[in-house]
N, C-alpha and C positions, 0 to 999 in steps of 0.2 A: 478608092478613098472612102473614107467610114462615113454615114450621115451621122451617127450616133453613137456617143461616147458616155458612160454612166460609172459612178463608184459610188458602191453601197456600204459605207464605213459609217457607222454609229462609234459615235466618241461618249464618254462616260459620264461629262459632267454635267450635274442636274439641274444648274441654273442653265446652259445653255448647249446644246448639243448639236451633234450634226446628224443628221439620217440620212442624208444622198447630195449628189450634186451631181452635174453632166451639162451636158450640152448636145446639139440635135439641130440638124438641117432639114427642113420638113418639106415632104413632097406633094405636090398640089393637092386637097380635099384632103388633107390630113388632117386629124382631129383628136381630141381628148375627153370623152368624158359623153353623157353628165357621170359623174364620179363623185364619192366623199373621201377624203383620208383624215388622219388622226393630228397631223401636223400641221405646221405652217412651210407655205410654197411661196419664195419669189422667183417670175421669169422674168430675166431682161432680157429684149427683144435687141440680136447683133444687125440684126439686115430684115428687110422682104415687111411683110404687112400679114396680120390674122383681127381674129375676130375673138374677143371673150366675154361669156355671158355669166352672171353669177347675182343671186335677189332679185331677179326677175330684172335686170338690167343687160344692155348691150352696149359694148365697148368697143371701137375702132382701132387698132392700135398700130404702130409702125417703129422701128428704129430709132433705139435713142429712150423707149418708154419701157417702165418695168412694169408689173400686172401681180399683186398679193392675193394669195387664196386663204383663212385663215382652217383651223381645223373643223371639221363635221359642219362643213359649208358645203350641197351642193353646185359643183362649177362645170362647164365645159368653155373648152378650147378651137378653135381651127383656122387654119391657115389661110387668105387669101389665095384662091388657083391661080389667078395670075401675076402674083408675085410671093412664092411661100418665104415665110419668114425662116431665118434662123434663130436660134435663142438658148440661152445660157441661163439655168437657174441651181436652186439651193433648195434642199428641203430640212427644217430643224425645229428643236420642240424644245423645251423646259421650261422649269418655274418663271425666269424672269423674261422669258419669250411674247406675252401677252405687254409688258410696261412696255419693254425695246422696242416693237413694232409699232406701238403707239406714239413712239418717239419718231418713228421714223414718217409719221403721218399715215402709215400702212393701215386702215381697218378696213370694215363688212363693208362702209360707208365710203371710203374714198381706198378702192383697191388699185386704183391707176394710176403714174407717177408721169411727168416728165423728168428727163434727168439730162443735169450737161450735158455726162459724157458715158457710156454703157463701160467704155475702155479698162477702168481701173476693175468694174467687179468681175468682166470677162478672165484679165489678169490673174486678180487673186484666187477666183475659183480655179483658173487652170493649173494656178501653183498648190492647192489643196487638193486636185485629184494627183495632184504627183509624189504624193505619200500615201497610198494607198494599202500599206502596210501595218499590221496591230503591234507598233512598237512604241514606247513612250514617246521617240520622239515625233513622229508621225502624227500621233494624237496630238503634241503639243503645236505642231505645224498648221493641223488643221483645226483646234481651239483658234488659234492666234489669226486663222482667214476671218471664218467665220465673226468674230467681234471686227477684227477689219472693216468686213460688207457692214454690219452695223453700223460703225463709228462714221463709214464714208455716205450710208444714208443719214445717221441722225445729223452731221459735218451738214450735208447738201439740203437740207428742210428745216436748217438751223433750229434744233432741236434745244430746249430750254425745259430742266425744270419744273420754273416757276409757269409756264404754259401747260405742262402734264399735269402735274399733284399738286394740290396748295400748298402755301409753304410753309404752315404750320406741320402738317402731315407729313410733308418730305425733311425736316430738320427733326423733328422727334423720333421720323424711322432711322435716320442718319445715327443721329447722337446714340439713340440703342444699340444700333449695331455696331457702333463704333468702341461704347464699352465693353459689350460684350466680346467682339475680338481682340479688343488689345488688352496687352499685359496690364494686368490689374496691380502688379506691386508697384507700378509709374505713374502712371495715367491719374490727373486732377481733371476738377470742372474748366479753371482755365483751358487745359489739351480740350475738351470737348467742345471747348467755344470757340478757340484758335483754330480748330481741325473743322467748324461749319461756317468760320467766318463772319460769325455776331458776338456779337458783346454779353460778358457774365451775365447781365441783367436781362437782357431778349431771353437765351436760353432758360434762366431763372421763370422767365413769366410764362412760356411755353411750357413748361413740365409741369409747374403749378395750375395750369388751364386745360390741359390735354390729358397730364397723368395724378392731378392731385398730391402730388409731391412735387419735394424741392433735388435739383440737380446732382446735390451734396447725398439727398440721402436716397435715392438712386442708386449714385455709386456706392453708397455705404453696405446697401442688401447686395449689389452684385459681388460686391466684396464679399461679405459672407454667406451668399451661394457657392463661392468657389471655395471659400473656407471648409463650409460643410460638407462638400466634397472629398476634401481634403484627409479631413479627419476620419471621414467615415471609411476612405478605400484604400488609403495610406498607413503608414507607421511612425511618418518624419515629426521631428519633434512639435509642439505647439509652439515655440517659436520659429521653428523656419515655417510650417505655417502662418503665423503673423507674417511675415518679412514677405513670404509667396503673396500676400494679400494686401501689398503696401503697407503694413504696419512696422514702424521701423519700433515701437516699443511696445511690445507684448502687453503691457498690463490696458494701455489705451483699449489694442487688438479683444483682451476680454473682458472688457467691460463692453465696448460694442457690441462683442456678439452675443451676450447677455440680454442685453438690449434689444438685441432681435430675435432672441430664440427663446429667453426666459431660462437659458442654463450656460455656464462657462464652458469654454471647450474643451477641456476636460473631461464636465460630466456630458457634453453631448458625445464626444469619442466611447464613452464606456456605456453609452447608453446602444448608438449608433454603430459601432464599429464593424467594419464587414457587411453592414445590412443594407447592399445597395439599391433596394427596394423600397425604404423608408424616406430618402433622399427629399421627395415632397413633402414628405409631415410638416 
């Protein structure tokens, strides 16, 4: 029978990624480290008892508790000899890796969890080593654990928001991102206040205190950021771009971006055209 089982499958996406996962039955005086790595480590502990030490502290642990390492943290590991632990973990790194774990109560500062049940993340890692294959859908298999184990820690340490970022900060990062990816020929300030769940007037006093403009003209530049785009790497008429940028009547469309560029779009295409280098000016 194996003590130890590992898949080393790196998936591609950059907010949140996998680097490995496995599991390992540890033999008495077994140990790890001291060690650094470049990622983030969680081990839940399925059975047995060890010991983890990490900032100059010493952890007890047993069955039932997980243990976080975060990246370029010296840690070591070891097992309990008279009763070695077995354990199940996850190794993953990207952009939105550092928020997520803080959701999950996981830092340098509190690396040690009790948890109900170990059950469901032994589970679903065991279902993302069973794609172990570089095919789309395998990647999409073991995307969709991986956010799992998240969602079933932040679920279990009832994870909120308004307890991580203030919620001035997290409704302004919202609203931004929320313009910027959606279809701009639809999208009003009402969608951006319906889509955070505050009222025109919150959102209004927010982007006037945070970003010195009003919500309206926000969307009005994102608008003709994409317009400029448009014109410059396109050939489609200046009214289907108007209508790509929610203008449902061209002359409105240039006079705004008039407005914001000091040229019609006309002359900014004959100025601009082809020169997707200029894009910032």
């Amino acid at each position: 029978m194996k003590n130890k089982q590992v898949m080393n499958r790196q998936t591609s996406s950059k907010e949140l990624h996998l680097i490995s996962c496995g599991w390992e039955k540890c033999t008495p005086e077994q140990s790890y480290g001291p060690g650094v790595r470049r990622y983030y480590t969680i081990h839940f502990v399925l059975s047995g008892q060890g010991y983890f030490y990490m900032n100059n502290r010493k952890y007890t642990l047993k069955a039932g508790q997980c243990f976080f390492i975060p990246p370029m943290t010296s840690s070591l590991y070891k097992t309990e000899p008279s009763d070695p632990w077995t354990y199940i973990w996850i190794c993953f790194n990207g952009e939105n890796a550092p928020t997520l774990c803080e959701h999950c109560h996981l830092t340098g500062e509190t690396p040690v969890q009790q948890l109900n049940s170990v059950l469901p993340y032994q589970e679903t890692i065991l279902e993302m080593m069973a794609h172990p294959q570089l095919t789309p859908s395998g990647e999409a298999y073991i995307q969709s654990g991986l956010y799992r184990i998240i969602a079933l820690l932040e679920e279990e340490f009832h994870a909120s928001y308004t307890t991580m970022e203030s919620n001035d900060n997290f409704y302004i990062t919202q609203a931004v991102d929320y313009i910027k990816k959606s279809p701009l020929q639809n999208i009003t300030v009402t969608d951006v206040a319906d889509y955070l769940h505050i009222s025109r007037s919150h959102l209004y006093g927010l982007f006037k205190k945070h970003l010195g403009t009003t919500p309206q003209a926000f969307l009005t530049s994102a608008k003709i950021i994409n317009a400029r785009e448009l014109l410059t790497i396109t050939d489609i008429p200046v009214s289907s771009v108007a209508f790509s940028c929610g203008y449902q009547n061209p002359f409105a469309f240039s006079r705004a971006f008039k407005k914001e560029t000091g040229m019609t779009p006309r002359e900014y295409r004959e100025k601009y055209h082809h020169a997707e280098d200029l894009l910032d000016c």
